[in-house]
mmCIF file as gemmi writes it, N, C-alpha and C atoms, coordinates in Angstrom:
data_model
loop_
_atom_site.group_PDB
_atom_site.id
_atom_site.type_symbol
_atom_site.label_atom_id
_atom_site.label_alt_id
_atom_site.label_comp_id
_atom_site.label_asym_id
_atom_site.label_entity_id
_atom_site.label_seq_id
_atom_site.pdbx_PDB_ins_code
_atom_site.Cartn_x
_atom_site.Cartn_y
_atom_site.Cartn_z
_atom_site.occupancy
_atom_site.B_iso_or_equiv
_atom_site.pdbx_formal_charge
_atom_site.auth_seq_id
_atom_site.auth_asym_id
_atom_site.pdbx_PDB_model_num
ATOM 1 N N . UNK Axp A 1 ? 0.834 -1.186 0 1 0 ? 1 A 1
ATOM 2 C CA . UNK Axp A 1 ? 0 0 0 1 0 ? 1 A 1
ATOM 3 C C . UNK Axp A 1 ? 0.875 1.243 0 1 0 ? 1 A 1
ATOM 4 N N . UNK Axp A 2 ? 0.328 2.319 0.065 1 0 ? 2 A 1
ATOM 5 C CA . UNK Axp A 2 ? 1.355 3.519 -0.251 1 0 ? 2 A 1
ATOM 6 C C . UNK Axp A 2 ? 1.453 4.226 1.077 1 0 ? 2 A 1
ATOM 7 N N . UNK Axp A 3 ? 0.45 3.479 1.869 1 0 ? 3 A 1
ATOM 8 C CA . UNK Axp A 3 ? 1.205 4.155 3.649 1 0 ? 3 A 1
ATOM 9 C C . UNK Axp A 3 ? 2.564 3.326 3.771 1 0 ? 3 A 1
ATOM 10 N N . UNK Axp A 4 ? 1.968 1.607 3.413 1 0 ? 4 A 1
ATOM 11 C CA . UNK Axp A 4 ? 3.596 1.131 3.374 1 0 ? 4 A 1
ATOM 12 C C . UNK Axp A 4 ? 4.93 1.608 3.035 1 0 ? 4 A 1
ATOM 13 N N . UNK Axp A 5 ? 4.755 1.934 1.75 1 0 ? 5 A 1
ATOM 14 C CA . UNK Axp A 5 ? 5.334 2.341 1.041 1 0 ? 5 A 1
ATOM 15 C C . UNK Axp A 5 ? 6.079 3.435 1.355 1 0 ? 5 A 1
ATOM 16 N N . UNK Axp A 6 ? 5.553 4.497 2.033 1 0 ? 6 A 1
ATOM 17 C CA . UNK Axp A 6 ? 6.117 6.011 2.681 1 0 ? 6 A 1
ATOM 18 C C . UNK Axp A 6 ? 7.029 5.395 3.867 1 0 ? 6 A 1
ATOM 19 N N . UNK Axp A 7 ? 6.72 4.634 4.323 1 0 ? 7 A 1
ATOM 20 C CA . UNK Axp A 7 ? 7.341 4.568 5.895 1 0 ? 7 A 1
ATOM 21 C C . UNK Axp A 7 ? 8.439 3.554 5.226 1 0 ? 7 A 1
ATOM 22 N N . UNK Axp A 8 ? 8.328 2.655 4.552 1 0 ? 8 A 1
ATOM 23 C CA . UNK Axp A 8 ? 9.652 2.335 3.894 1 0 ? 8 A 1
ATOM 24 C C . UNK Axp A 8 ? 10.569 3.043 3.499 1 0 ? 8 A 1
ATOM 25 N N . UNK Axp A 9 ? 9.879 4.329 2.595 1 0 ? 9 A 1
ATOM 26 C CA . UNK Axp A 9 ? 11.045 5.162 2.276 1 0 ? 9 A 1
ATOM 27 C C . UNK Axp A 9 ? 11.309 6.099 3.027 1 0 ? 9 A 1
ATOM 28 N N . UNK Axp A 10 ? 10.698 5.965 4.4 1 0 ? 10 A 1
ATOM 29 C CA . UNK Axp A 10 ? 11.514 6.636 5.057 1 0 ? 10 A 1
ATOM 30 C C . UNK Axp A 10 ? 12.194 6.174 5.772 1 0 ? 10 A 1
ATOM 31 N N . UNK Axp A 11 ? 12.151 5.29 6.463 1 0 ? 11 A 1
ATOM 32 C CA . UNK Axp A 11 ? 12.839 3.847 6.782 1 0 ? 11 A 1
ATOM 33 C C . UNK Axp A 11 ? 14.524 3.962 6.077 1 0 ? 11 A 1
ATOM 34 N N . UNK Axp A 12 ? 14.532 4.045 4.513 1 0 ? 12 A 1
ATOM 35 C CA . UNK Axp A 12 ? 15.388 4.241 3.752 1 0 ? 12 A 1
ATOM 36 C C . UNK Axp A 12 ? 16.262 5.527 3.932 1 0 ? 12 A 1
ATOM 37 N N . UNK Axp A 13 ? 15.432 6.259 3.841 1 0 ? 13 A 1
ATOM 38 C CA . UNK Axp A 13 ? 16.153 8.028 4.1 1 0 ? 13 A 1
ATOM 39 C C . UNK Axp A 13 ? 16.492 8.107 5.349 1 0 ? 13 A 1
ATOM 40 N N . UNK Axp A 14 ? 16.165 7.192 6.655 1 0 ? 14 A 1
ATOM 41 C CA . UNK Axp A 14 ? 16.878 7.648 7.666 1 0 ? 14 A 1
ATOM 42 C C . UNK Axp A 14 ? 18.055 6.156 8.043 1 0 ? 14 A 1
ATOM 43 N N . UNK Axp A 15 ? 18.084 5.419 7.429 1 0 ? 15 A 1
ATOM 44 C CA . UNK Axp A 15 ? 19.499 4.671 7.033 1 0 ? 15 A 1
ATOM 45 C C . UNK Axp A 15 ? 20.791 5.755 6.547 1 0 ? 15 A 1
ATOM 46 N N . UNK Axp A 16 ? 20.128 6.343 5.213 1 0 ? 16 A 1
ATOM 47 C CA . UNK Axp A 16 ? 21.256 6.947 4.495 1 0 ? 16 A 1
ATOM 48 C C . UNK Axp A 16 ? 21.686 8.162 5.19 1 0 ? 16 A 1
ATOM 49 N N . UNK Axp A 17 ? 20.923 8.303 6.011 1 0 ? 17 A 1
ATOM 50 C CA . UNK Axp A 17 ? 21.362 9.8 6.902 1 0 ? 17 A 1
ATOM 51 C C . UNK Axp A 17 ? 22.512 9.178 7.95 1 0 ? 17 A 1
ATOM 52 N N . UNK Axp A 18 ? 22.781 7.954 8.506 1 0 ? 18 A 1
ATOM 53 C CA . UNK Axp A 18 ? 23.963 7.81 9.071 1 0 ? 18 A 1
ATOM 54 C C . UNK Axp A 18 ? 25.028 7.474 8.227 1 0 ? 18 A 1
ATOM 55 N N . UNK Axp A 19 ? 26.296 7.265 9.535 1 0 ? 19 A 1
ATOM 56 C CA . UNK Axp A 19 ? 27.817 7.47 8.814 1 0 ? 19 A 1
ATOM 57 C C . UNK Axp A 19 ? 27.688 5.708 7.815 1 0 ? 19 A 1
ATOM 58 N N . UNK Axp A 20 ? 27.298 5.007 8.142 1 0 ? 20 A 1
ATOM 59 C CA . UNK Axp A 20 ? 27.752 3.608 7.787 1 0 ? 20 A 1
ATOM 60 C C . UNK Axp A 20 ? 26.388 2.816 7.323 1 0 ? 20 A 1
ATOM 61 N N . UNK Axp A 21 ? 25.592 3.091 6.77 1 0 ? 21 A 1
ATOM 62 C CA . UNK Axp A 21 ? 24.502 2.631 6.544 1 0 ? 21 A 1
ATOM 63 C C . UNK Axp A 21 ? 24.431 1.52 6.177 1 0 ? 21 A 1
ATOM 64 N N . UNK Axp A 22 ? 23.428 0.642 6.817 1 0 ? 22 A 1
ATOM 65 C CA . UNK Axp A 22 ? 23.207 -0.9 6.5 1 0 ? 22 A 1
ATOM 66 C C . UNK Axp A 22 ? 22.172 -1.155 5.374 1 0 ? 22 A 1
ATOM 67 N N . UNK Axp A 23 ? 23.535 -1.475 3.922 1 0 ? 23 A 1
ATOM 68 C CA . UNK Axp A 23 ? 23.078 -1.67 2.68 1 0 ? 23 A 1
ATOM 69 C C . UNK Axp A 23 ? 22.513 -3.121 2.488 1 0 ? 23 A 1
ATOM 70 N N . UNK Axp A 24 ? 22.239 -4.02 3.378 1 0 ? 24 A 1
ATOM 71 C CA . UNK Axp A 24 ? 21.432 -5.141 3.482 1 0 ? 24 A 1
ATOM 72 C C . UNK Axp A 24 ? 20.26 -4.805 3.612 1 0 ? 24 A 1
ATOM 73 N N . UNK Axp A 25 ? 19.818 -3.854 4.827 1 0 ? 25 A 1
ATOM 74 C CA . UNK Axp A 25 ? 18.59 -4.011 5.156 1 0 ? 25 A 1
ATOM 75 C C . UNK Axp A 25 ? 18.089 -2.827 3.986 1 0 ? 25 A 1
ATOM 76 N N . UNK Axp A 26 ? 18.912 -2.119 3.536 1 0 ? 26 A 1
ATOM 77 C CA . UNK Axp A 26 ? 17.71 -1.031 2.288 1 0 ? 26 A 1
ATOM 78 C C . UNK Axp A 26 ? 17.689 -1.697 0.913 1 0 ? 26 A 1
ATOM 79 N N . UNK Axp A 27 ? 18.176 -2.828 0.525 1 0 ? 27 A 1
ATOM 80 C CA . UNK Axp A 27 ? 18.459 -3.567 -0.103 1 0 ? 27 A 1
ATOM 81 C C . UNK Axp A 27 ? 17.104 -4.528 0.164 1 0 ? 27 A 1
ATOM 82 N N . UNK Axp A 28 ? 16.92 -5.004 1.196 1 0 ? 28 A 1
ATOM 83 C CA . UNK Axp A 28 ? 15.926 -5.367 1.567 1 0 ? 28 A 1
ATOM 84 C C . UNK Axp A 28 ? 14.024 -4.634 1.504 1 0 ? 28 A 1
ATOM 85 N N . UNK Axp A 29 ? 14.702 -3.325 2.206 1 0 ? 29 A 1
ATOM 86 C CA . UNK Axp A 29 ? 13.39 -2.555 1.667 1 0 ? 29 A 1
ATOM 87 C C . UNK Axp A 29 ? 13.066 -2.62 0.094 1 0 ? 29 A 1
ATOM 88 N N . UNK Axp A 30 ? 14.35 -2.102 -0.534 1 0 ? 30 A 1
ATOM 89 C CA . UNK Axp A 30 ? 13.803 -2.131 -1.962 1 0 ? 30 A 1
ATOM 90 C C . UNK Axp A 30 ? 13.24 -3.14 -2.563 1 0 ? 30 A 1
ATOM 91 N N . UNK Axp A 31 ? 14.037 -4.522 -2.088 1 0 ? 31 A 1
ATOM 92 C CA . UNK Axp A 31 ? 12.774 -5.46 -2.751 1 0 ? 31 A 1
ATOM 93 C C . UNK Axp A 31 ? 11.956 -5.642 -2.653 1 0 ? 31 A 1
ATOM 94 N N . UNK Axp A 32 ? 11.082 -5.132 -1.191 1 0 ? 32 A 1
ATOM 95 C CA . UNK Axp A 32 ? 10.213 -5.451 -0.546 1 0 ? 32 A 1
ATOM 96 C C . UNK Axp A 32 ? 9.305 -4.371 -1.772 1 0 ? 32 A 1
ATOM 97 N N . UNK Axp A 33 ? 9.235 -3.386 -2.099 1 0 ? 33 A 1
ATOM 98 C CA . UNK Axp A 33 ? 8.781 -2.063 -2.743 1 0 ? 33 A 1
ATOM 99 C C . UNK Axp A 33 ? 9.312 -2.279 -4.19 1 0 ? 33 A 1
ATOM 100 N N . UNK Axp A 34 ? 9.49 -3.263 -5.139 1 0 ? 34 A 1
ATOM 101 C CA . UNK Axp A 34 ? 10.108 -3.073 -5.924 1 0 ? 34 A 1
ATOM 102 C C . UNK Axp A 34 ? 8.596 -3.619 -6.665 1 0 ? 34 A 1
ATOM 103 N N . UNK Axp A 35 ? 8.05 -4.308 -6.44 1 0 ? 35 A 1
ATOM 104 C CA . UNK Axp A 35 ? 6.918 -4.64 -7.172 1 0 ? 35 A 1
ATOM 105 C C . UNK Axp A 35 ? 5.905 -3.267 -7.427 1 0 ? 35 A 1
ATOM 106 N N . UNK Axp A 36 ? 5.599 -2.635 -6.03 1 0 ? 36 A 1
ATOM 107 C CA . UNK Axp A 36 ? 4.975 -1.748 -6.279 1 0 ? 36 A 1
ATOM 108 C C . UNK Axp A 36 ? 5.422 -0.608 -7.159 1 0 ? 36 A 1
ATOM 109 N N . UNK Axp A 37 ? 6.438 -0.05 -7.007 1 0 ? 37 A 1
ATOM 110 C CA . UNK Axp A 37 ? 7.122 0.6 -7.953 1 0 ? 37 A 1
ATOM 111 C C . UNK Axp A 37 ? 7.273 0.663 -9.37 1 0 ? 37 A 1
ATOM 112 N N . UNK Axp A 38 ? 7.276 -0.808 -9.601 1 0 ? 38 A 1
ATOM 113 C CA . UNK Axp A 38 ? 7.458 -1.45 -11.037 1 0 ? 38 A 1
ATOM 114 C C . UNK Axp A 38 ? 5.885 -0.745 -11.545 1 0 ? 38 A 1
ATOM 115 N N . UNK Axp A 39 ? 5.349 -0.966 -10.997 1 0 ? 39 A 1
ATOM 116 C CA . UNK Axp A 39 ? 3.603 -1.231 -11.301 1 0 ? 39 A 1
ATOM 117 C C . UNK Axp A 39 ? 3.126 0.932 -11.475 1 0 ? 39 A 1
ATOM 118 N N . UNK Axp A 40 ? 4.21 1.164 -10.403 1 0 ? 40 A 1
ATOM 119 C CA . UNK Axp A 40 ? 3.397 2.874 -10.832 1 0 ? 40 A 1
ATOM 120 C C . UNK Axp A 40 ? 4.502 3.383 -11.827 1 0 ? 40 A 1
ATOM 121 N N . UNK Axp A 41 ? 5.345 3.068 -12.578 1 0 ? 41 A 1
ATOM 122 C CA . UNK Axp A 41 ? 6.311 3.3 -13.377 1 0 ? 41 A 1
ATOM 123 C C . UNK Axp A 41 ? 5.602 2.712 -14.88 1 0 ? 41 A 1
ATOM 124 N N . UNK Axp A 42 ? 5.026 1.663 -14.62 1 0 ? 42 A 1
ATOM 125 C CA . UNK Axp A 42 ? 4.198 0.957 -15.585 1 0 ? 42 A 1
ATOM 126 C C . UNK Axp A 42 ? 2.643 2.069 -16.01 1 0 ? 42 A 1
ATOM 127 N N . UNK Axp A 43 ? 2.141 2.849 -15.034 1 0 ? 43 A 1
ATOM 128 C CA . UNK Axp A 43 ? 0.825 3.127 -14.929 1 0 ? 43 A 1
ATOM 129 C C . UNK Axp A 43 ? 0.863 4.181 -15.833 1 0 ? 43 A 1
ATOM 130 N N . UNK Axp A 44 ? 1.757 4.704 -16.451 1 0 ? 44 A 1
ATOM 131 C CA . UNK Axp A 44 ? 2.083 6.157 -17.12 1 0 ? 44 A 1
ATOM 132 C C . UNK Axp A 44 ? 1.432 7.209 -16.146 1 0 ? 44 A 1
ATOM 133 N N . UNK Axp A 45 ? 1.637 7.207 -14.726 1 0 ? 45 A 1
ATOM 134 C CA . UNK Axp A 45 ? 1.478 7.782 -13.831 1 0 ? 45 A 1
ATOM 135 C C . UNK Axp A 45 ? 2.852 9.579 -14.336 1 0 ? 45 A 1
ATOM 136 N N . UNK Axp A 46 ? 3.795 9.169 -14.14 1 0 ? 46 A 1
ATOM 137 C CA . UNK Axp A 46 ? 5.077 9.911 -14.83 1 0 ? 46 A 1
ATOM 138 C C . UNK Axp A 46 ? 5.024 10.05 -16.351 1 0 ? 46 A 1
ATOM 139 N N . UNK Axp A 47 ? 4.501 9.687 -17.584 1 0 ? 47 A 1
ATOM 140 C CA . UNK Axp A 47 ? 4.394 10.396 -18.16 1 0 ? 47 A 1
ATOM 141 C C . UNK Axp A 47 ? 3.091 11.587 -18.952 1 0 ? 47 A 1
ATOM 142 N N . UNK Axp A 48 ? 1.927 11.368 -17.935 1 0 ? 48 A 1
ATOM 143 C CA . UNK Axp A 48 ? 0.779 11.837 -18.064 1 0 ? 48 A 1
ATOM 144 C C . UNK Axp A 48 ? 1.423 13.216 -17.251 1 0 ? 48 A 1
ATOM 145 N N . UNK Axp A 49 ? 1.907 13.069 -16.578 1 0 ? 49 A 1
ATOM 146 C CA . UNK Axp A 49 ? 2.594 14.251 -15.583 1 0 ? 49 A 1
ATOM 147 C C . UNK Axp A 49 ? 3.609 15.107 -16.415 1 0 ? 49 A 1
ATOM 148 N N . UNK Axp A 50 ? 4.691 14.273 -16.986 1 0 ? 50 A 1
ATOM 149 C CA . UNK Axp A 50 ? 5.401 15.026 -17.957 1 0 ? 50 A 1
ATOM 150 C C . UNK Axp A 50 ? 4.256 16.034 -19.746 1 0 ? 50 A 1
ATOM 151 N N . UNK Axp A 51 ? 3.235 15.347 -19.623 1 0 ? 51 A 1
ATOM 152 C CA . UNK Axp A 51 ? 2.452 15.95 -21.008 1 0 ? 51 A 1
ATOM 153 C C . UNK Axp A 51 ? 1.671 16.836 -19.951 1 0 ? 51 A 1
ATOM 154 N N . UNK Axp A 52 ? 1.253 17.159 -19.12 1 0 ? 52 A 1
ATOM 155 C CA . UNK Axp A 52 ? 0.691 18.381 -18.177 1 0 ? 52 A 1
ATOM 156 C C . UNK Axp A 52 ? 1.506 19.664 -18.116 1 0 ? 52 A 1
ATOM 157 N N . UNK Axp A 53 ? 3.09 19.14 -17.998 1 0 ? 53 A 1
ATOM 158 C CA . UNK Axp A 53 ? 4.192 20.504 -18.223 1 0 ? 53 A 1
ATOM 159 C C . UNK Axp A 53 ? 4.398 20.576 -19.408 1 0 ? 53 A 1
ATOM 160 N N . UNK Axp A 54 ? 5.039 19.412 -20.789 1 0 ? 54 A 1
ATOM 161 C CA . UNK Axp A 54 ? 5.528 19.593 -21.549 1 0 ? 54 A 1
ATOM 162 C C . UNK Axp A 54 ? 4.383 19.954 -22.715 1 0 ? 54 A 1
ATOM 163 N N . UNK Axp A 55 ? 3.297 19.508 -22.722 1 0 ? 55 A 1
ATOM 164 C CA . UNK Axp A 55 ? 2.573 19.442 -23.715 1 0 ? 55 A 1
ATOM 165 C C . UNK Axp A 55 ? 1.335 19.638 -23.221 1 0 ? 55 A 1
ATOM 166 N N . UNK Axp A 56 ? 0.532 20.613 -22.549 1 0 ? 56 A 1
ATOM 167 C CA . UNK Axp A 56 ? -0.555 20.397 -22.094 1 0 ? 56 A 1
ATOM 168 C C . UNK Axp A 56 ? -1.888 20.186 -22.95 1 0 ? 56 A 1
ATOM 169 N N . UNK Axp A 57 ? -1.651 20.448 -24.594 1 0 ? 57 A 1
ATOM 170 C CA . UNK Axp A 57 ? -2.631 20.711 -25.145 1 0 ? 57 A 1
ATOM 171 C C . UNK Axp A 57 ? -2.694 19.353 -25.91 1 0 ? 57 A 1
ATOM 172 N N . UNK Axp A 58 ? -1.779 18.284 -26.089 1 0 ? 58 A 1
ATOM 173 C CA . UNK Axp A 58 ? -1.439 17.739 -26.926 1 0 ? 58 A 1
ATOM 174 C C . UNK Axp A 58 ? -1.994 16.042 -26.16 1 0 ? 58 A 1
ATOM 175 N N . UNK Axp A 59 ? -3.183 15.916 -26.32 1 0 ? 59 A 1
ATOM 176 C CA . UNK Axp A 59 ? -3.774 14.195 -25.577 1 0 ? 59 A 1
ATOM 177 C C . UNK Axp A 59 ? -2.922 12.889 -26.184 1 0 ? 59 A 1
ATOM 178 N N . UNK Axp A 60 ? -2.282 12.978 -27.211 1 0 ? 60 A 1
ATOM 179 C CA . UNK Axp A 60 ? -1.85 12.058 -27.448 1 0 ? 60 A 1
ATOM 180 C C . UNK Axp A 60 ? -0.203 11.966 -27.18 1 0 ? 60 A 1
ATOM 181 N N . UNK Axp A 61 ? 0.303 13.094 -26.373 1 0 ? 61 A 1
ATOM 182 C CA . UNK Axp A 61 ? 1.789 12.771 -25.932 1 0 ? 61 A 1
ATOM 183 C C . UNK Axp A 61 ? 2.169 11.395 -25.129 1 0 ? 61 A 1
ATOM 184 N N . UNK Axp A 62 ? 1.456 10.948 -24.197 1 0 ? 62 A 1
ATOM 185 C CA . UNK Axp A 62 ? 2.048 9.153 -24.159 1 0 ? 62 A 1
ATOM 186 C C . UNK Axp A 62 ? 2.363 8.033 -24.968 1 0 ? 62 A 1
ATOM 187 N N . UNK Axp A 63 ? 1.05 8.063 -25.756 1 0 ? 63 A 1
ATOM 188 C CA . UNK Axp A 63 ? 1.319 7.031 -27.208 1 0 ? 63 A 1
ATOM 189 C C . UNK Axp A 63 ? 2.68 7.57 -28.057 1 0 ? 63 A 1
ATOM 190 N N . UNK Axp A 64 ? 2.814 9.455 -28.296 1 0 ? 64 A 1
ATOM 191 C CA . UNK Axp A 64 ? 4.133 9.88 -28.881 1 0 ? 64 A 1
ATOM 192 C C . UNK Axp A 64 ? 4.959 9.491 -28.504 1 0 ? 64 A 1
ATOM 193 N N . UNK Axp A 65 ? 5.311 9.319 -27.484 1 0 ? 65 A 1
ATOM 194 C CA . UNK Axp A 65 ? 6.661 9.651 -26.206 1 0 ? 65 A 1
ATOM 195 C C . UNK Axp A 65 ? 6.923 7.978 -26.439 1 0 ? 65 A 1
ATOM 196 N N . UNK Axp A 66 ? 5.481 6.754 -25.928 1 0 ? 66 A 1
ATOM 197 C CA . UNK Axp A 66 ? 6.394 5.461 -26.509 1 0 ? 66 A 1
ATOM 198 C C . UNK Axp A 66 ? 6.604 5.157 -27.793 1 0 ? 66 A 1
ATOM 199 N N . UNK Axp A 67 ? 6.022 5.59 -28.982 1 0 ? 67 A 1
ATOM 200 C CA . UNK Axp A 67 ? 6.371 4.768 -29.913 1 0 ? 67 A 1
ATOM 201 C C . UNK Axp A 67 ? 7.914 5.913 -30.503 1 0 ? 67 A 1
ATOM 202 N N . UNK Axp A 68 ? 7.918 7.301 -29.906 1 0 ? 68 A 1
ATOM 203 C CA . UNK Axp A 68 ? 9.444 7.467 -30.003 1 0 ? 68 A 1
ATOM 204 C C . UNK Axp A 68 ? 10.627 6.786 -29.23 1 0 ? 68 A 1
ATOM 205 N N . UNK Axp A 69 ? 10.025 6.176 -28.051 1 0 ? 69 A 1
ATOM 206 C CA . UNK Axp A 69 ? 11.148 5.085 -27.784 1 0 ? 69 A 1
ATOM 207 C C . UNK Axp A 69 ? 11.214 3.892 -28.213 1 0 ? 69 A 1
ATOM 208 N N . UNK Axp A 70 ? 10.32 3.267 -28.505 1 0 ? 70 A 1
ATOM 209 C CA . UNK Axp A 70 ? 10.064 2.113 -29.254 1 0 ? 70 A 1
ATOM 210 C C . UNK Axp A 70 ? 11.703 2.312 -30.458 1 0 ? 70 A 1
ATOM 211 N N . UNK Axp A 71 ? 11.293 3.539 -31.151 1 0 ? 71 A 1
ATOM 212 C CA . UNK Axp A 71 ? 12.732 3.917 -32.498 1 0 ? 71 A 1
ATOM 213 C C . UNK Axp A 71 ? 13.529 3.979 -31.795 1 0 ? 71 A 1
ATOM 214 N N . UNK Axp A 72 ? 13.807 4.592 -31.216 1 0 ? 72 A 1
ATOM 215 C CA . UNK Axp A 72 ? 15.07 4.589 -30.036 1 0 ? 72 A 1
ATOM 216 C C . UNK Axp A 72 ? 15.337 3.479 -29.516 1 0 ? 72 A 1
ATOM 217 N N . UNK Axp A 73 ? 15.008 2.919 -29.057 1 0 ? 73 A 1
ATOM 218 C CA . UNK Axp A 73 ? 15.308 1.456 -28.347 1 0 ? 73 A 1
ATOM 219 C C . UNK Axp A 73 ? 16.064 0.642 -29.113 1 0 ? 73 A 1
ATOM 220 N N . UNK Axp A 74 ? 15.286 0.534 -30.75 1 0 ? 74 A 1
ATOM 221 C CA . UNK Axp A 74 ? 15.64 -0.448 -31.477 1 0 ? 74 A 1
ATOM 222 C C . UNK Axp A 74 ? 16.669 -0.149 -32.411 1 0 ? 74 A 1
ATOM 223 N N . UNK Axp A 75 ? 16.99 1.299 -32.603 1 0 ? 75 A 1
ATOM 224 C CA . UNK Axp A 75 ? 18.325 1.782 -33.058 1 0 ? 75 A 1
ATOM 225 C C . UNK Axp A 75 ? 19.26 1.779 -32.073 1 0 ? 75 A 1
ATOM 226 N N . UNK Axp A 76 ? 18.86 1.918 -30.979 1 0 ? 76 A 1
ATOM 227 C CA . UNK Axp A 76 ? 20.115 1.504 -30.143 1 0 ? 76 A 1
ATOM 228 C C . UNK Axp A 76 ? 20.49 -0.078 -29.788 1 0 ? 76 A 1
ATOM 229 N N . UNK Axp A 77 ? 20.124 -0.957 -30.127 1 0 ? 77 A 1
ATOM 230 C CA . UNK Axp A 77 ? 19.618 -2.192 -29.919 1 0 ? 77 A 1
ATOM 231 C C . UNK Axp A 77 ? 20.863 -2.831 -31.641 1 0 ? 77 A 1
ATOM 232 N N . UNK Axp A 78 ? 20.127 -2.173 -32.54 1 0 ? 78 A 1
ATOM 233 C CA . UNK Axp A 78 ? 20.815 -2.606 -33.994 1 0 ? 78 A 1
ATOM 234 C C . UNK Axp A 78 ? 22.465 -1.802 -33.83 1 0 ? 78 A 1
ATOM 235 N N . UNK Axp A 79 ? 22.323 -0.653 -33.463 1 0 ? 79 A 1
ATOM 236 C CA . UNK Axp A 79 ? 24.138 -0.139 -33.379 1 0 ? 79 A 1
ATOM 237 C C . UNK Axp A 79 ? 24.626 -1.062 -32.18 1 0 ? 79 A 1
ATOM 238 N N . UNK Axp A 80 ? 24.139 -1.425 -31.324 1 0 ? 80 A 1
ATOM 239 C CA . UNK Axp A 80 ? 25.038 -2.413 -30.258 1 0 ? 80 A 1
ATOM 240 C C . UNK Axp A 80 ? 25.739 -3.708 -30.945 1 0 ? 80 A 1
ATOM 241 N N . UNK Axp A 81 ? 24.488 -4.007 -31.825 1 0 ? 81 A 1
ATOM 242 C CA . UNK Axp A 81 ? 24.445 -5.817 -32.366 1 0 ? 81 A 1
ATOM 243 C C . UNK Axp A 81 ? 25.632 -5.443 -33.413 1 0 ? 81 A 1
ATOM 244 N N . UNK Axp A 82 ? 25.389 -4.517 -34.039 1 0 ? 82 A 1
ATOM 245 C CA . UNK Axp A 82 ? 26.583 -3.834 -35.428 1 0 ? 82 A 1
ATOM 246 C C . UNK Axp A 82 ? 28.002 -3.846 -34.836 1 0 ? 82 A 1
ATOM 247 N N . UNK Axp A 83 ? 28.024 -2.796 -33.889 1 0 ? 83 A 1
ATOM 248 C CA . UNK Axp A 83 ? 29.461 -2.936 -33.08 1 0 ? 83 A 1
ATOM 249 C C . UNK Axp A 83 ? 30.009 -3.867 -32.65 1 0 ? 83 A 1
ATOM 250 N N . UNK Axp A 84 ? 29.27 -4.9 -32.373 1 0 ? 84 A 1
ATOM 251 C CA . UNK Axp A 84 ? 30.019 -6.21 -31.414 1 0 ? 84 A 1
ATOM 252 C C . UNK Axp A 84 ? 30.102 -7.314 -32.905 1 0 ? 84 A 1
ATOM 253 N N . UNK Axp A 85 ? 29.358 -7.364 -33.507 1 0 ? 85 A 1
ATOM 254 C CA . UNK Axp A 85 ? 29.602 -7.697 -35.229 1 0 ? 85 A 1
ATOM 255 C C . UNK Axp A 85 ? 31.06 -7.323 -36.109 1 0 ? 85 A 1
ATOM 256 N N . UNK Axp A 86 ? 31.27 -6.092 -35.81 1 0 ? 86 A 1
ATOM 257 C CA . UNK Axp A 86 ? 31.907 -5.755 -36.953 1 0 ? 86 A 1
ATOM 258 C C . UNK Axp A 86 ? 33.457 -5.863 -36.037 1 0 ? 86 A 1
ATOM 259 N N . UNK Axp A 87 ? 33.159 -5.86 -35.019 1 0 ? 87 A 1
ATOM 260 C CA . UNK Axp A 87 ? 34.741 -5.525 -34.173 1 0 ? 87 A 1
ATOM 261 C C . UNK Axp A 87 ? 35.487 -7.195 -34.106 1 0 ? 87 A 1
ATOM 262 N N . UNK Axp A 88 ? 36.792 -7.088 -34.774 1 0 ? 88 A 1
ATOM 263 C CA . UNK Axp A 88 ? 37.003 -8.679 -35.179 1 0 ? 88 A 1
ATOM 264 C C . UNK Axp A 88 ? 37.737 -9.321 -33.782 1 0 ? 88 A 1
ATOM 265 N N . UNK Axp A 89 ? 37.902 -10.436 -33.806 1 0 ? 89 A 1
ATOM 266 C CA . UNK Axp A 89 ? 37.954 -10.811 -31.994 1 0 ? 89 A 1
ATOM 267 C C . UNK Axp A 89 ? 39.802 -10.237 -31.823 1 0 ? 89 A 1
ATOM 268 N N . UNK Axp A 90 ? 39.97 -10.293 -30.428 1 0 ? 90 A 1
ATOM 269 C CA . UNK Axp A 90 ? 41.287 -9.573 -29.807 1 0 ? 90 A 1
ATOM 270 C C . UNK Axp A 90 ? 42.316 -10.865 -30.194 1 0 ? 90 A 1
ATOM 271 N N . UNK Axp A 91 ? 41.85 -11.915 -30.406 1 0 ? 91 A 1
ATOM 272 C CA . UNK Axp A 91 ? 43.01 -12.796 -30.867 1 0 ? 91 A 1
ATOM 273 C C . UNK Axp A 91 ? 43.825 -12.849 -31.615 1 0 ? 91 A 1
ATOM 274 N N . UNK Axp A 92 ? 43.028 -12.584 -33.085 1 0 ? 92 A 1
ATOM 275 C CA . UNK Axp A 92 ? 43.719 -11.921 -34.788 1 0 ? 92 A 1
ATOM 276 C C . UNK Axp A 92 ? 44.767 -10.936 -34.719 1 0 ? 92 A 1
ATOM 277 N N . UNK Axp A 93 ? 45.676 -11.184 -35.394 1 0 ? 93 A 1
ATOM 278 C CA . UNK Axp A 93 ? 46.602 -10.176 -35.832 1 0 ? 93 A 1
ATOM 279 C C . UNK Axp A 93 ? 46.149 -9.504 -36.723 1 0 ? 93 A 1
């Protein structure tokens, strides 16, 4: 739930406020919160928010915003596969 959720992260923020913080147990929180997270990152919660500042007039900036990463993704995806392709192995003279 998102009362959970607050007191976890604060839980978290007052770990990192000491000298030596115990990266097990926030390590722990995060997994504990990692589902939920996943799920409001998923909700286009953040980018309905970004088309309110960036684009307020414009209803279809989410569908824009993924299918411009969608191109992005997959050009970065084909120059990775290209580079590791074309580069001949460290053994060859």
């Amino acid at each position: 739930s998102q009362k959970t959720q607050a007191r976890h992260d604060k839980t978290i923020q007052q770990l990192f406020k000491t000298k030596k913080p115990n990266k097990a147990a926030v390590t722990q929180l995060m997994d504990l919160e990692f589902q939920s997270r996943r799920l409001f990152i998923d909700s286009d919660a953040v980018l309905d928010e970004l088309r309110r500042i960036i684009q307020p007039s414009n209803s279809r900036y989410i569908s824009e915003m993924k299918e411009r990463w969608e191109n992005f993704y997959s050009k970065v995806q084909f120059y990775g596969v290209m580079k590791k392709a074309m580069k001949p192995p460290n053994t060859l003279d």
